[in-house]
py3Dmol code that shows the C-alpha trace and the ligand (Angstrom):
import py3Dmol

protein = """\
ATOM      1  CA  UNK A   1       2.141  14.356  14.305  1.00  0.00           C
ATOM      2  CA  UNK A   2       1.382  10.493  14.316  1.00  0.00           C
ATOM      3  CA  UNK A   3      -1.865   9.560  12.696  1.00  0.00           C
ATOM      4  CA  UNK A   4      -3.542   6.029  13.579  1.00  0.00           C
ATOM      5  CA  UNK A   5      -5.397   3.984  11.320  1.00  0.00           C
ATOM      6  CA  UNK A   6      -7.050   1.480  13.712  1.00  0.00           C
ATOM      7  CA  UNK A   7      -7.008  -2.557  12.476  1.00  0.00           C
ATOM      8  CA  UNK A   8      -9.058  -3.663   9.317  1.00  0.00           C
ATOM      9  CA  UNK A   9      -9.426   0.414   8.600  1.00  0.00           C
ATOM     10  CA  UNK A  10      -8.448   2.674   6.178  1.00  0.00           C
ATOM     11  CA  UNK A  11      -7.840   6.105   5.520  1.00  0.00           C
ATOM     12  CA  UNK A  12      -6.915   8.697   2.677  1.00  0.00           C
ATOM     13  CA  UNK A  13      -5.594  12.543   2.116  1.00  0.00           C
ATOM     14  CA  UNK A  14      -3.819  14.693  -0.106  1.00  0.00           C
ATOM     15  CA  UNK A  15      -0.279  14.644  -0.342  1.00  0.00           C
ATOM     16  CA  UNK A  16       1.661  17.893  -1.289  1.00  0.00           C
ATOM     17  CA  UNK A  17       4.479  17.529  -4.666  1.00  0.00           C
ATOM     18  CA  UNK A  18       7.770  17.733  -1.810  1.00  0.00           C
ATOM     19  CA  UNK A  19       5.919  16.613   1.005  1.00  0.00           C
ATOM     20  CA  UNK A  20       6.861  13.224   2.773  1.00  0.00           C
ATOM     21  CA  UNK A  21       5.291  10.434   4.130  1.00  0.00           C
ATOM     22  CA  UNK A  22       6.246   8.243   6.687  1.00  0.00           C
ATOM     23  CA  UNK A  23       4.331   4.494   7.010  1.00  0.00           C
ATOM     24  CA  UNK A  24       4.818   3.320   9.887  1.00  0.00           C
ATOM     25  CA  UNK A  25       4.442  -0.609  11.692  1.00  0.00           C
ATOM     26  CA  UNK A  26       3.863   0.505  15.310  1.00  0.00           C
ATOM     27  CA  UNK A  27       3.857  -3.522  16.813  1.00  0.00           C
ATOM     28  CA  UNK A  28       5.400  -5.423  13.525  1.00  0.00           C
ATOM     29  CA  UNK A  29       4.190  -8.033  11.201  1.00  0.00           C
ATOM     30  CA  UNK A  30       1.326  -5.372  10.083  1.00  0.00           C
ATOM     31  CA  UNK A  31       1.044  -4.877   6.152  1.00  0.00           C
ATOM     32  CA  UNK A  32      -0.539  -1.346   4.931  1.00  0.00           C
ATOM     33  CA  UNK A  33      -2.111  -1.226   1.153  1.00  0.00           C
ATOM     34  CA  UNK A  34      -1.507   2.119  -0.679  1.00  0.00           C
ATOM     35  CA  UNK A  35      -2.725   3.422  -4.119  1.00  0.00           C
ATOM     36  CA  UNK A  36      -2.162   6.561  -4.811  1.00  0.00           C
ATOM     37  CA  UNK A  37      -3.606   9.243  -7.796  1.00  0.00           C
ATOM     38  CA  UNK A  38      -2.750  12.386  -9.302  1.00  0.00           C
ATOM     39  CA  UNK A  39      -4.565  14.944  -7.010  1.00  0.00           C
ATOM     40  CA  UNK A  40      -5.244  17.202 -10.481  1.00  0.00           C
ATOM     41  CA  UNK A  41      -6.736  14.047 -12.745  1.00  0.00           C
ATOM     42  CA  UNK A  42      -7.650  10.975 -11.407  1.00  0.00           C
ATOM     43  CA  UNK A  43      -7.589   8.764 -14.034  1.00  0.00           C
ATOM     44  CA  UNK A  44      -3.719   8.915 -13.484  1.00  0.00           C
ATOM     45  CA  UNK A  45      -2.630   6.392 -10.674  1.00  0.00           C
ATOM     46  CA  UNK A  46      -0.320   3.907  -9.793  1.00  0.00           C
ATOM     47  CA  UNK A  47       0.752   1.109 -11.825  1.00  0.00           C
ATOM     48  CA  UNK A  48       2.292  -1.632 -10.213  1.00  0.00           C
ATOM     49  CA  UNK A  49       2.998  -2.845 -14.547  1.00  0.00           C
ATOM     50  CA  UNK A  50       4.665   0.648 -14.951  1.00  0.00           C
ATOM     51  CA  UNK A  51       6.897   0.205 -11.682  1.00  0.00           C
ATOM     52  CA  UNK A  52       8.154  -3.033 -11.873  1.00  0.00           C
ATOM     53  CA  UNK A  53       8.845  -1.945 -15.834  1.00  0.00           C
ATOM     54  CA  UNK A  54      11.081   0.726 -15.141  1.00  0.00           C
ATOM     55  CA  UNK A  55      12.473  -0.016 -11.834  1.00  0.00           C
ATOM     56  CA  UNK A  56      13.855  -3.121 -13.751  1.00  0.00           C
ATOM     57  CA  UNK A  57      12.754  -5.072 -10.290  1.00  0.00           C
ATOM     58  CA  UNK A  58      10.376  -7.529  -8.553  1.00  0.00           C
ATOM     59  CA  UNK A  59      11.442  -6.111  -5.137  1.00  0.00           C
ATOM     60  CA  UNK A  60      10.564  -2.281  -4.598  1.00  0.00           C
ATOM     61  CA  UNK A  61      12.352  -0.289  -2.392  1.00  0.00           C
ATOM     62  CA  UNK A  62      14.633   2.312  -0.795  1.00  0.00           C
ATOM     63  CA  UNK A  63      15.947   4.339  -3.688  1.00  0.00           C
ATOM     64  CA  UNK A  64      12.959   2.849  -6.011  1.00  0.00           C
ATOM     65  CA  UNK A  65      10.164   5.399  -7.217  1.00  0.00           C
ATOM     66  CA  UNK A  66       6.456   4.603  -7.561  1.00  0.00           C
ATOM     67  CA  UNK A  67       5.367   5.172 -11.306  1.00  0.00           C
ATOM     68  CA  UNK A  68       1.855   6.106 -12.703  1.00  0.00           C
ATOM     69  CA  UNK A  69      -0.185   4.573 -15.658  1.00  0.00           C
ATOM     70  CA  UNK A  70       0.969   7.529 -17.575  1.00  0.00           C
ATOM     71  CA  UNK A  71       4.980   6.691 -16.979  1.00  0.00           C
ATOM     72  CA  UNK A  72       5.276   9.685 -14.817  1.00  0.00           C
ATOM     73  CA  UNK A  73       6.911   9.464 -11.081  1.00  0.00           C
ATOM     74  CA  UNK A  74       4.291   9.291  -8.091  1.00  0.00           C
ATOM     75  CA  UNK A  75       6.461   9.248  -5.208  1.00  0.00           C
ATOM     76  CA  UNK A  76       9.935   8.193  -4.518  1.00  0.00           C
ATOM     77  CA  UNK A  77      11.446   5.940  -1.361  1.00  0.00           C
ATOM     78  CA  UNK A  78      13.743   7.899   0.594  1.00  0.00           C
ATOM     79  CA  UNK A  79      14.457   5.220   3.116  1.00  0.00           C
ATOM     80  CA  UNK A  80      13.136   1.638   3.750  1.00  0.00           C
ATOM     81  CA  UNK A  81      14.082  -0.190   7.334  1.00  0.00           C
ATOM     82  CA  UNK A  82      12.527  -3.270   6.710  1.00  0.00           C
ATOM     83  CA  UNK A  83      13.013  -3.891   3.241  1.00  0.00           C
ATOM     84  CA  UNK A  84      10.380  -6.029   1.977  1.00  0.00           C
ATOM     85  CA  UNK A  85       6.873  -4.747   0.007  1.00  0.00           C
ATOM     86  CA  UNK A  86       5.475  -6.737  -2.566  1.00  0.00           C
ATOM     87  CA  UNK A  87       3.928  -5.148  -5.601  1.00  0.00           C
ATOM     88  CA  UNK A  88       2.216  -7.857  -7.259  1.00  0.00           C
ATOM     89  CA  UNK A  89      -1.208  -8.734  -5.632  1.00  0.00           C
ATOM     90  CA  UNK A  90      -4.021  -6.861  -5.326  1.00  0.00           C
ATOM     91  CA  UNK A  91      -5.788  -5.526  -2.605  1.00  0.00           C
ATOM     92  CA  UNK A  92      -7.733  -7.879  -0.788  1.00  0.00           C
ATOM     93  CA  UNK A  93     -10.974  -7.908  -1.380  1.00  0.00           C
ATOM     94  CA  UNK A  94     -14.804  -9.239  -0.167  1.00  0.00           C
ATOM     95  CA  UNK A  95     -13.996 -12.221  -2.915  1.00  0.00           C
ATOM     96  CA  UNK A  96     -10.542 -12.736  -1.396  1.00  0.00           C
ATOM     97  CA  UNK A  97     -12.411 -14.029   1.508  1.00  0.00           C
ATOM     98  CA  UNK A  98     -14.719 -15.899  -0.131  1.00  0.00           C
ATOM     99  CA  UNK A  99     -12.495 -17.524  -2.693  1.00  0.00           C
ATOM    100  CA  UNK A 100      -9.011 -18.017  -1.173  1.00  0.00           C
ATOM    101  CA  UNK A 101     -10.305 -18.501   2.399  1.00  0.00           C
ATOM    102  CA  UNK A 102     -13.565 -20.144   1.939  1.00  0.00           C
ATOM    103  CA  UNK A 103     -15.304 -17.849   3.866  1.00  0.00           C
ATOM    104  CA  UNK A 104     -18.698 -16.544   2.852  1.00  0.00           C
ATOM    105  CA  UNK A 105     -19.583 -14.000   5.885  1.00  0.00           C
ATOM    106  CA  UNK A 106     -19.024 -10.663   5.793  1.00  0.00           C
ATOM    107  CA  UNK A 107     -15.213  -9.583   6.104  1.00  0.00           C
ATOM    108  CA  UNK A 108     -13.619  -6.661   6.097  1.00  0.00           C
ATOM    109  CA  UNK A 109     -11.072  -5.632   3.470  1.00  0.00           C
ATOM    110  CA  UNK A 110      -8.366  -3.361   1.924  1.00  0.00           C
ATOM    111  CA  UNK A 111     -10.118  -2.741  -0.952  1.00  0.00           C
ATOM    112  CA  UNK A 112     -13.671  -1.596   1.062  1.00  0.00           C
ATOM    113  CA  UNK A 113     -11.424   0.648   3.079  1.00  0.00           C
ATOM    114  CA  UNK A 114      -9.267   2.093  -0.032  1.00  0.00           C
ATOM    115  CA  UNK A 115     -12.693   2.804  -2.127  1.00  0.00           C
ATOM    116  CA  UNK A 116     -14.568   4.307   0.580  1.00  0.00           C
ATOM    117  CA  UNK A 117     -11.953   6.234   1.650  1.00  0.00           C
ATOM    118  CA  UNK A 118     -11.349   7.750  -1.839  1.00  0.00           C
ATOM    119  CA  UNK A 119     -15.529   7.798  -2.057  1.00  0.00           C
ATOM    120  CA  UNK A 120     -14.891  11.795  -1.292  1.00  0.00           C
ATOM    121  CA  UNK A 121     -12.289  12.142  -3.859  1.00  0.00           C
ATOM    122  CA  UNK A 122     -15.024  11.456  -6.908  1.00  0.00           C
ATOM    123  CA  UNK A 123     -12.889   7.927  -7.021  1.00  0.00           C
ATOM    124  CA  UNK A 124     -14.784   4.897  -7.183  1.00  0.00           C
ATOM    125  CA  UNK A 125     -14.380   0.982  -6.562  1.00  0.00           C
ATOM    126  CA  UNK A 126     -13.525   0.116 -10.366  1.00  0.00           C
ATOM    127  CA  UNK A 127     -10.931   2.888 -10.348  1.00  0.00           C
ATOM    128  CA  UNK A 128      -8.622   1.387  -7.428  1.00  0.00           C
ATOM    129  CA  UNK A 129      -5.663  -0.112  -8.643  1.00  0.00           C
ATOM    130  CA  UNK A 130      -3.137  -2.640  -7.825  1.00  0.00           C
ATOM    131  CA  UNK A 131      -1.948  -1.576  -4.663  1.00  0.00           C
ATOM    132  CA  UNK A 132       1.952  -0.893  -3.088  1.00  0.00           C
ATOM    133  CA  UNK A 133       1.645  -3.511  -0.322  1.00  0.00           C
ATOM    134  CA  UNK A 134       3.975  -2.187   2.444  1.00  0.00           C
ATOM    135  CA  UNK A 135       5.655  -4.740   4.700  1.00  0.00           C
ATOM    136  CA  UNK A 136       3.663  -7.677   3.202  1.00  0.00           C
ATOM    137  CA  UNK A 137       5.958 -10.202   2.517  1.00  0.00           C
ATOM    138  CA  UNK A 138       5.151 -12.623  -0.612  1.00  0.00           C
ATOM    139  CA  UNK A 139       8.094 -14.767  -1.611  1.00  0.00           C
ATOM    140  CA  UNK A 140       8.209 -16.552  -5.306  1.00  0.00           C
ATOM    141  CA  UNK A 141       9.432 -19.607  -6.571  1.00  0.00           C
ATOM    142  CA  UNK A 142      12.217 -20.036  -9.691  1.00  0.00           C
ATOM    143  CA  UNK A 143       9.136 -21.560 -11.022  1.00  0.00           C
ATOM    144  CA  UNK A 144       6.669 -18.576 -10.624  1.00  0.00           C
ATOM    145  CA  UNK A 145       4.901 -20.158  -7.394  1.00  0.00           C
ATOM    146  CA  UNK A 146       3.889 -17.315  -4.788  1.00  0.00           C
ATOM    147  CA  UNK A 147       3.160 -17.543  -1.166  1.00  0.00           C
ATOM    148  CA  UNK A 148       2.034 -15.357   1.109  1.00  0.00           C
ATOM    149  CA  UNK A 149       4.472 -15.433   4.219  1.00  0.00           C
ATOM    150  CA  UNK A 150       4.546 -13.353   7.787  1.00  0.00           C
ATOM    151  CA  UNK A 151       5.471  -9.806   7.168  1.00  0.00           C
ATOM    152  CA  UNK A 152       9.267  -9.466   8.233  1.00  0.00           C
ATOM    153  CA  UNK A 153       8.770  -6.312   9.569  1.00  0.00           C
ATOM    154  CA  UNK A 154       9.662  -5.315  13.564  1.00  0.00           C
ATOM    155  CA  UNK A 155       7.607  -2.781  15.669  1.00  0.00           C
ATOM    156  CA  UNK A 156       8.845   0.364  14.642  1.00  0.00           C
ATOM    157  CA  UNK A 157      10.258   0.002  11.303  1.00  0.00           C
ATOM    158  CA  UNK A 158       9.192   2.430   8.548  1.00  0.00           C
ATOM    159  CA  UNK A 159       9.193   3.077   4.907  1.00  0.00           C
ATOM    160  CA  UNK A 160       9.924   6.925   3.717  1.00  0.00           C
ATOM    161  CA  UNK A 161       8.374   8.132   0.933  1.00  0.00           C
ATOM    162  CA  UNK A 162       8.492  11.708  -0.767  1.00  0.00           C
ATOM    163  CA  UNK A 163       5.979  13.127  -3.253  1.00  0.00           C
ATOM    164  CA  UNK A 164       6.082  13.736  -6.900  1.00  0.00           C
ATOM    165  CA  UNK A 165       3.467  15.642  -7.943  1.00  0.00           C
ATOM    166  CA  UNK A 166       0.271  16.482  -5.999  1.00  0.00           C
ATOM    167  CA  UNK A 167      -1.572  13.257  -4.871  1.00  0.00           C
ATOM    168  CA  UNK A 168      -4.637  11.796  -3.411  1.00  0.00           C
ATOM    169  CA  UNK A 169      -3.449   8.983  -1.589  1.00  0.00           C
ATOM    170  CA  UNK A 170      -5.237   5.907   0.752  1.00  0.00           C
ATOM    171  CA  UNK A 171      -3.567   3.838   2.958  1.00  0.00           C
ATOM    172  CA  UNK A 172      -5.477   0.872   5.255  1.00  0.00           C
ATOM    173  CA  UNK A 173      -4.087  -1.712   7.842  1.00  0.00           C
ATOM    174  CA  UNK A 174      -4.360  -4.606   6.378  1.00  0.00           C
ATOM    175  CA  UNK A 175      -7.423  -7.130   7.240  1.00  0.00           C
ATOM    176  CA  UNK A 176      -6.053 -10.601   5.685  1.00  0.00           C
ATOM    177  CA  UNK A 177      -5.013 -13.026   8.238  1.00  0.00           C
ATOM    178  CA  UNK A 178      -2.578 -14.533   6.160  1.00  0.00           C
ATOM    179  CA  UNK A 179      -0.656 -11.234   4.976  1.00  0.00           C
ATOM    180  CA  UNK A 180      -0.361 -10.027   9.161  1.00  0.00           C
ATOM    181  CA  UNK A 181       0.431 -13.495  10.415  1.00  0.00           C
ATOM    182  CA  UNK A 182      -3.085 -14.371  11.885  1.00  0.00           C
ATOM    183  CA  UNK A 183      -3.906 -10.995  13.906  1.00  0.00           C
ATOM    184  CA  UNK A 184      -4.704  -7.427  12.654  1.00  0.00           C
ATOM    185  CA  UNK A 185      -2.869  -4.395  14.115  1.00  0.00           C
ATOM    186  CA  UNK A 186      -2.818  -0.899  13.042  1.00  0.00           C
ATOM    187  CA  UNK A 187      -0.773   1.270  11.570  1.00  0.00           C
ATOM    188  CA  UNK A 188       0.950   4.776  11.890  1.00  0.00           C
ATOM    189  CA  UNK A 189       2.008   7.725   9.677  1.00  0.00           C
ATOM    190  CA  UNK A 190       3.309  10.576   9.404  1.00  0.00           C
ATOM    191  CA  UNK A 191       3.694  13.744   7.099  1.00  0.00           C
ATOM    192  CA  UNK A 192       6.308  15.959   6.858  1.00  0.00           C
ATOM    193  CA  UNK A 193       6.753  19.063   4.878  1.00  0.00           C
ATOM    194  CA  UNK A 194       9.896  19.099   2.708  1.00  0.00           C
ATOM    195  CA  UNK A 195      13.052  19.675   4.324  1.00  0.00           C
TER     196      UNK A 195
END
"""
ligand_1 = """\
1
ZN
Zn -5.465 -6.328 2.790
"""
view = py3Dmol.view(width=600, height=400)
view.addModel(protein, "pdb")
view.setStyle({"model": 0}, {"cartoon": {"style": "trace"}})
view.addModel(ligand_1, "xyz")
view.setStyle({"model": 1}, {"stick": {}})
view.zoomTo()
view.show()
């Protein structure tokens, strides 16, 4: 079955160890934040420091596995069509808005949507963590200098992942204009028992 998460939402749910989830870009361009945390002890979660560390790798992908604070493996990626997630920035936030966009009115945000999400979960805002940002498409410099450019993803393509260990996990459709190139979509997924 296809679950939506309608633009500038959010949602979250418990994952299975075996189980699999599919995220999926139903129109393209459309990045989708996810933290995840063990569903037994929540103080263990994903570490983007952890990931990057032992995948030996900037760029995280099909064949990659998602790595907690505690060095353990969340999830790993079973397939990847597009091919590009970054794992470096954080989710945006109510300050993002205000500081990188010089916008002071209310906006709506991954990290709102990932914290009260996880609200029900005992999880709270200081708690979330550096997110896996699906499809979003930040390109670096030899010098260091990042950008934030149009997510090269196509209606349709997907990223596969497969559990761990038992998880609480939160995934949102993005709501920063310059990670979606300018317009806010939603976003689809699936889960599938083991197989
Ligand atoms: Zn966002």
């Amino acid at each position: 079955m296809v679950n939506k998460i309608e633009k500038q939402s959010g949602v979250a749910f418990i994952l299975k160890k075996g189980q699999k989830l599919k995220v999926i870009d139903p129109l393209g361009e459309q990045v989708s934040d996810m933290v995840l945390f063990n569903a037994e002890d929540i103080r263990e979660k994903i570490s983007s420091g952890k990931t990057l560390d032992f995948e030996e790798n900037l760029l995280i992908t099909k064949g990659n596995f998602l790595w907690s604070n505690r060095s353990r493996k969340m999830m790993e990626i079973l397939e990847d069509t597009n091919g590009r997630n970054d794992f470096l920035l954080a989710p945006c936030s109510p300050e993002t808005f205000q500081i990188m966009y010089k916008n002071p009115a209310y906006h709506p945000s991954c990290f709102e949507n990932l914290y009260t999400n996880l609200a029900p979960h005992g999880i709270e805002p200081d708690d979330v963590p550096t997110a896996f940002n699906i499809f979003m498409n930040v390109q670096f410099s030899q010098n260091g200098k990042l950008s934030v450019d149009p997510p090269q993803s196509k209606a349709g393509d997907y990223v596969l992942f497969e559990a761990q260990m038992d998880l609480i996990a939160a995934l949102t459709a993005c709501s920063a204009e310059d990670s979606n190139n300018g317009s806010f979509k939603p976003i689809h997924y699936e889960i599938l028992e083991g197989f």
